[in-house]
N, C-alpha and C positions, 0 to 999 in steps of 0.2 A: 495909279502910280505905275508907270512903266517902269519893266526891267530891262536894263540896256546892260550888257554885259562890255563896254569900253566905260561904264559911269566910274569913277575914283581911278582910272587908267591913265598915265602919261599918253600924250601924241596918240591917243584912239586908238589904243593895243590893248587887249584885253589883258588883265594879269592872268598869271600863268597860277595854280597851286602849287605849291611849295614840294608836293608829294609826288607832283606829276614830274618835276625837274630831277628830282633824286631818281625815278624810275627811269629816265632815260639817260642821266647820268650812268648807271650802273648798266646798263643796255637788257633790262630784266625781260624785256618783251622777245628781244632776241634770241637771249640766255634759253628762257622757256620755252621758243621754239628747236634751237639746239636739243634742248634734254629731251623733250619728245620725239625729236628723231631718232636720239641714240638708244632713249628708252623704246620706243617702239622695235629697232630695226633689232637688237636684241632679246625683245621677245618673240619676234617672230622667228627670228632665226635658231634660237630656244624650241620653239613650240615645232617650227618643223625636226628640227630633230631628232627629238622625242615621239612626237605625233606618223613620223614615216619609220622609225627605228635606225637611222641611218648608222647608230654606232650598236647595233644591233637591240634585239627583246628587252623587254623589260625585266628586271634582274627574276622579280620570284613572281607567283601568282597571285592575282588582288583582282578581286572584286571590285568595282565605281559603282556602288548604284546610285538610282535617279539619272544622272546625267551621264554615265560610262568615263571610260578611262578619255577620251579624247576629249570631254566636256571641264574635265577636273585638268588635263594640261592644256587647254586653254585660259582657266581662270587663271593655273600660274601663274602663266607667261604675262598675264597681263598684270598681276601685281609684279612682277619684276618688272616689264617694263615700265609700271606707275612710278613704282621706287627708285629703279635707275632714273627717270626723267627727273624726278623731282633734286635724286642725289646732284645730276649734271649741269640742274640749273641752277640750283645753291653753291657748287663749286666754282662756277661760271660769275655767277655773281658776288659771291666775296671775293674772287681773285680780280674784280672790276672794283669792288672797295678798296682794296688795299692800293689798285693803281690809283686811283682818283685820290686816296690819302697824301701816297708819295708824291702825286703830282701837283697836289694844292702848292701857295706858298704860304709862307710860314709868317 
C-alpha cells in the first residue's frame, strides 16, 4: 500500500493540518524569532555590563565558586534572555490572536 500524501486531497494538493495553519495564522514562527532577538540582545547587553563593570564594582564582596563570578553572570544573562524570549513571543503571539479574532467574520 503506498503512501501518497495528495490521497483524500481535492485537485492533488496535499491537506495542510489544522495545527500548522493556526501556527502561521498567528506568525508563531516569526514571534519566536522576534523573542530570541530581544531576549538575546538583552542578555548580552546585561551580561556585558556587569561582566566589564561599566556602571562600576560589584556592590559588596562574594565569593563564585566552581565557575567564578563571570561564570554565574553568564548563566544569568542567559535565563533572562530565555525568559524575556519566551515573554516576547507569547506577547507577540496573543496580540496576533486577538487580531485574527477581530478580523474573522462574524
Amino acid at each position: 500500500m503506498s503512501e501518497d500524501p495528495t490521497e483524500g486531497a481535492s485537485d492533488g494538493v496535499p491537506e495542510r493540518p489544522p495545527a500548522l495553519g493556526l501556527l502561521e495564522t498567528l506568525s508563531v514562527r516569526r514571534n519566536a524569532v522576534v523573542g530570541v532577538a530581544v531576549g538575546g540582545g538583552l542578555g548580552v547587553a546585561v551580561y556585558v555590563v556587569r561582566a566589564l563593570e561599566l556602571l562600576g564594582p560589584v556592590g559588596g564582596t562574594r565569593e563564585y565558586p566552581v565557575i567564578g563570578a563571570d561564570g554565574y553572570f553568564l548563566l544569568l544573562a542567559f535565563v533572562l534572555a530565555s525568559a524575556t524570549a519566551l515573554l516576547v513571543a507569547t506577547l507577540l503571539t496573543v496580540a496576533a490572536a486577538v487580531r485574527a479574532i477581530r478580523a474573522a467574520p462574524e
